[in-house]
N, C-alpha and C positions, 0 to 999 in steps of 0.2 A: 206482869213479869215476862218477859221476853222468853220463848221454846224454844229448845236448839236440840236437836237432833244428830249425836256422834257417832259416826261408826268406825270403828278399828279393823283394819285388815290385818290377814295371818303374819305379817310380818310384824306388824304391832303387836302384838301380842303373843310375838314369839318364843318367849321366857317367863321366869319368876318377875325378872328385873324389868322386861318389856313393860308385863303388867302393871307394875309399881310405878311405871312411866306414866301410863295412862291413866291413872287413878291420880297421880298428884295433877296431871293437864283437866281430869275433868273437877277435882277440888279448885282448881284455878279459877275456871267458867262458875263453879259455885260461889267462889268471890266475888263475884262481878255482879253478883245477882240472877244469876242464868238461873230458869229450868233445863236441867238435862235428862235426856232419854240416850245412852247409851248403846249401842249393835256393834257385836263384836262377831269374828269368824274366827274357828276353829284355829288352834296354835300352829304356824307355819310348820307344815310337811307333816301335819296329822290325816287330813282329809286322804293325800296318797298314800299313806300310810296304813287306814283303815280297807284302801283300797284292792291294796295288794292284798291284806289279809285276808279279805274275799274270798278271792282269786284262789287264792291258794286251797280253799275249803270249795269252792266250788266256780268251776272256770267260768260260765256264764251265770252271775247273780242275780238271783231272784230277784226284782225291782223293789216289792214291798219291804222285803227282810234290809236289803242296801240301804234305803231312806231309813229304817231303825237304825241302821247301823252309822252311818254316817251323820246323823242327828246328835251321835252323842259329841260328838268335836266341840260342836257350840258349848254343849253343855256344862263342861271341864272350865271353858273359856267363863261364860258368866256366871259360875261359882268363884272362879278364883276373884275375876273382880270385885265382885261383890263383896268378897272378904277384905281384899284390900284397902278397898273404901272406907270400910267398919272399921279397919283398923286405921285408921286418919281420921276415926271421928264424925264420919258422915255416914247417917242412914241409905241403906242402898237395899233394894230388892232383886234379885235376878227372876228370870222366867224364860222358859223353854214358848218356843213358837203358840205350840198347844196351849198352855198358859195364859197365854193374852189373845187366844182363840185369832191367829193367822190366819183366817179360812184360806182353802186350797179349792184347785180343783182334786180329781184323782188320778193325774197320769204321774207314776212315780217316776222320783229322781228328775224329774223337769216342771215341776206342777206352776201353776201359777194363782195369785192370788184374788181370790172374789173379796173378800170382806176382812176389816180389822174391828174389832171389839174393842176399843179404846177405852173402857170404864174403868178396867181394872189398874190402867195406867193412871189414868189421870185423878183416881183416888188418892194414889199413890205419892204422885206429883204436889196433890193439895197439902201432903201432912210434912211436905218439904222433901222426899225423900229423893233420889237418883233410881232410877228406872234402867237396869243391867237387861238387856231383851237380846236372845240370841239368834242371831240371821242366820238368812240359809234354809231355813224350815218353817212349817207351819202344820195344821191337819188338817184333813178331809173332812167334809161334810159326816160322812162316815166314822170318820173319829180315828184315821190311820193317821199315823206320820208321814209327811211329805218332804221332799226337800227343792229348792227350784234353781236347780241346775249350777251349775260352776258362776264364781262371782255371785252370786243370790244374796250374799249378804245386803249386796250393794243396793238391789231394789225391797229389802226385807225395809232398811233403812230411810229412804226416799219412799215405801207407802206409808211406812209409819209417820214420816214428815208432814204427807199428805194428808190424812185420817186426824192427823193432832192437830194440822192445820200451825207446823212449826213453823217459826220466822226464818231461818235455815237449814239445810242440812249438812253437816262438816264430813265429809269423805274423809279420813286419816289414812293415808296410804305410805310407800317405802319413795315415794316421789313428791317432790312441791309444788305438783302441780301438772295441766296440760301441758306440752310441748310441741311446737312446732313440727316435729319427728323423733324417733328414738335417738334418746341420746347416746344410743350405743352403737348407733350406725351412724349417725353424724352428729361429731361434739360442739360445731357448731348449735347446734338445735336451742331453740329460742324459747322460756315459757312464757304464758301467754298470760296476760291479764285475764283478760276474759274470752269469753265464746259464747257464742248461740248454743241453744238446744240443738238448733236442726244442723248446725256443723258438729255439734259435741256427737250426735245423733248419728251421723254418718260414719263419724273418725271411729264411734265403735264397734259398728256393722263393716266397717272395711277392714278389720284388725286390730287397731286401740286398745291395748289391754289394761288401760286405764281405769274404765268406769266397765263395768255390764250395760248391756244395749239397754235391754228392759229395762232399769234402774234411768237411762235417760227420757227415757220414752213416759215412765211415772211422772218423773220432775217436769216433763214438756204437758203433759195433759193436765197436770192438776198445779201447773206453776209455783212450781216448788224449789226458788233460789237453790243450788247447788254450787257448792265450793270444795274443789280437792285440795288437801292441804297435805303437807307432810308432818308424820308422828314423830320424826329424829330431827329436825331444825324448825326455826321459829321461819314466817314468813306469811303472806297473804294468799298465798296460793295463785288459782285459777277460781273466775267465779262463772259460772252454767246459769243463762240467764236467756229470757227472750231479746230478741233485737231491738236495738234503741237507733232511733235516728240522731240518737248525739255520737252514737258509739263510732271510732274510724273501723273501716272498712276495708282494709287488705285484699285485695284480689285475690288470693290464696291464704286462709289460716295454718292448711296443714298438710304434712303429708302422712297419709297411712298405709301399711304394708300389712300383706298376711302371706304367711310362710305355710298354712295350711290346705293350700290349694292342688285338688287334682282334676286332669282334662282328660273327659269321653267323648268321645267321637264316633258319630255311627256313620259308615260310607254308603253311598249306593242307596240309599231310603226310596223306594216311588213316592213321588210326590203329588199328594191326592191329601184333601180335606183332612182335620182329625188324624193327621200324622203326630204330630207333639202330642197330642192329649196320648195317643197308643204307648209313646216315647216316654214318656215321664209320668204318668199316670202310676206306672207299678215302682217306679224310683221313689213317688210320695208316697203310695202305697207302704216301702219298707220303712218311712220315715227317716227319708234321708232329704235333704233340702238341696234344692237345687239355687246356685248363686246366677250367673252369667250363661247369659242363650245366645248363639248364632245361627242361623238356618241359610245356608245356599243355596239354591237352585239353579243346575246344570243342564245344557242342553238337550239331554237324553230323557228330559224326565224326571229326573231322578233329586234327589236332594241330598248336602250333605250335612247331619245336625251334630253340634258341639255345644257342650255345655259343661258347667264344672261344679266339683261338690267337693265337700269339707274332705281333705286326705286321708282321715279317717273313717271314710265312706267310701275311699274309690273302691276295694275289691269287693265289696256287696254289689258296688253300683254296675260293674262291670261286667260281673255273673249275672244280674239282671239283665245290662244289653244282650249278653250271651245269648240269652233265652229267644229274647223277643226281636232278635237278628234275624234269629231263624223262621220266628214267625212271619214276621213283615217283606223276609224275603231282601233282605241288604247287601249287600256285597263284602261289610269287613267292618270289625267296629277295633276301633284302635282306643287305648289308653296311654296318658301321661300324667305321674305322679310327684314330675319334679319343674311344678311352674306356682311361680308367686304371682298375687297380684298387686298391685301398687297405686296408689289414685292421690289425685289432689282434688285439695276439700275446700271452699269459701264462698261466704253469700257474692262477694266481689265479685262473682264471676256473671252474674246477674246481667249488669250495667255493662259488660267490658266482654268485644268480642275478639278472637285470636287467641286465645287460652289453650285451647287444642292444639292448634296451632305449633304454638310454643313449646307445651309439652313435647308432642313428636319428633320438632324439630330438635330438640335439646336429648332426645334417645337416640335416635337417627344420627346424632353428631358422635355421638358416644359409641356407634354400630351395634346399638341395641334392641334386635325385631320385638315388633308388636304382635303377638299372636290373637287375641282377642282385643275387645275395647266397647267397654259401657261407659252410658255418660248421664246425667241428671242436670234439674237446675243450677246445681251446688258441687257438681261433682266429676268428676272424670278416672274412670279406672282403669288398666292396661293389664293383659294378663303376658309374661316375662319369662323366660328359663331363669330356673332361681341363682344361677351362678351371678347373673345379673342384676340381684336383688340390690346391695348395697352402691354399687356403681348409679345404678339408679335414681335411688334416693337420694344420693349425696348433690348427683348432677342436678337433680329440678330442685333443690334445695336448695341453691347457688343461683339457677337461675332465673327464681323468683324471687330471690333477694329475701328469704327468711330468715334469715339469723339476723336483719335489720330493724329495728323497730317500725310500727305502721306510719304507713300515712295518709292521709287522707282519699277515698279516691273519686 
């Protein structure tokens, strides 16, 4: 019998009525003869919800008590399904992370997972039943609650795919699918049949809020078909797949943006050995990630390094240069808190040179500076003043010809 592996995002399962939705679509797949395994996430605008509550008891949260705390969203979620089900007539079991033993590691509130215990599923599975498992969490070797970080469901869902060794994994999301670019920044935007891992792979790490990185990064290691589908209309979705050489080949599959980007600059640096590792050494230290690096070196000596992090990190990041300005002896370290970045994404790009090219020229025509620019195999990304975010998108949207179907290349 065929495993399929469903997970529900908060927007699925945002109601009574949500739920009653998902429970007659996974009675469906029981028609058909499916095994299903279930992964649902917390009821839409519970997890900020619990978050505030925090806050409010205490400004900076404990990590360990937060993963208790926010553990329980799933919890609420695969009881109620579970009851649903039963009441349609079909055996269903829920289980919290801990339960079907998630191993974690122990950094709370980001943990990630070592090991799935599959027995108690697949016992489960044998006596015919539907398997309710809530994403998002799992515990420690130690026996604490962990949680792994925003989106988590999504890779809770794709290991458990992995570990059962299911024939696919169904993403249930409030969308039909991957897209070409946001459809809210351009209505043209096109959904895609399919996509590679290593482009799905990228479009999450550049901004994508579609899937969780790590969740593609599971499916790309342990080849785990992935299909996002939508929970509110019927349709085929998007399928997450390795590359086929029957598959057409678009020079650009996508375009992705992140609105959360902020720029440090340190001026005046001596430039001498072991300068970056000095520079960023205490930024990893605070655990804050660094995305995009530029380093100039100017005729005095000296160097100027830029580099950018989540905008939710720039005033840590900042107070850090502060410090280590004064050490190093710099001249001025500047910050900017309101630049996007924006990249186009496709294996097409492989085979086919002028892509950059193109790019700039289609900004440049629009008089939109490039203040940064990284690039990959697959990829190309520009860092923008964010006034110019949607102009942006729209224009290499248009000039790639993505709202067109592929074709060969």
């Amino acid at each position: 019998m065929a495993l399929y592996v469903h997970k529900y995002g908060g927007t699925s399962v945002g109601s009574a009525e949500r739920i009653q939705h998902v429970a007659d679509n996974v009675i469906q797949a029981r028609q058909r003869g499916e095994d299903i395994v279930v992964v649902v996430s917390a009821m839409s605008g519970e997890t900020n919800r619990l978050v505030t509550l925090a806050r409010e008891i205490q400004p900076a949260p404990d990590p360990r008590e937060m993963d208790v705390l926010l553990a329980t969203g799933e919890q609420v979620t695969i009881a109620l399904l579970a009851m649903a089900l039963q009441q349609r007539g079909c055996q269903a079991t829920s289980y919290t992370g801990g339960q079907v033993a998630i191993v974690t590691d122990k950094v709370h509130t980001k943990a990630r997972i070592l090991d799935i215990d599959t027995q108690r599923i697949r016992a489960d599975l044998a006596t015919g039943r539907v398997v309710v498992v809530a994403g998002f969490q799992g515990v420690s070797e130690s026996g604490d609650i962990t949680t792994l970080g925003r989106g988590g469901s999504d890779t809770t869902a794709v290991a458990l795919a992995a570990a059962l060794r299911a024939d696919e994994c169904l993403i249930y999301t409030d969308v039909d699918g991957v897209y070409t670019t946001d459809p809210r920044v351009e209505p043209k935007a096109r959904r895609l049949e399919r996509i590679t891992f290593e482009e799905m792979l990228e479009m999450a790490s550049l901004g994508s809020k579609v899937l969780q990185i790590r969740s593609v990064e599971f499916a790309g290691k342990y080849n785990v078909p992935l299909r996002v589908l939508s929970s509110f209309q019927e349709g085929a979705g998007t399928l997450i797949s390795y590359e086929d050489d029957s598959m057409e080949k678009p020079l650009i599959s996508g375009i992705a943006f992140n609105r959360d980007e902020a720029k440090l600059t340190m001026l005046g640096v001596p430039d001498r050995p072991g300068i970056a590792s000095r520079i960023l050494g205490p930024v990893a230290a605070a655990n804050i990630e660094v995305d995009m690096i530029v380093q100039n070196v100017s005729e005095d000596g000296t160097t100027n390094f830029t580099f950018t992090v989540n905008r939710g990190d720039y005033a840590r990041a900042l107070s850090i240069l502060g410090t280590i300005s004064a050490e190093l002896g710099a001249r001025e370290v500047l910050g900017d808190d309101s630049i996007v970045k924006v990249s186009i994404v496709g294996v097409g790009m492989r085979s086919h040179a002028g892509i950059a090219a193109k790019m700039f020229d289609t900004l440049a025509a629009e008089g939109i500076n490039i203040q940064m620019i990284s690039t990959s195999e697959i990829k190309i990304s520009v860092v923008l003043n964010e006034k110019y975010l949607e102009l942006a998108v729209r224009s290499l949207h248009e000039a790639f010809e993505l709202d067109k179907a592929a074709v060969s290349g």
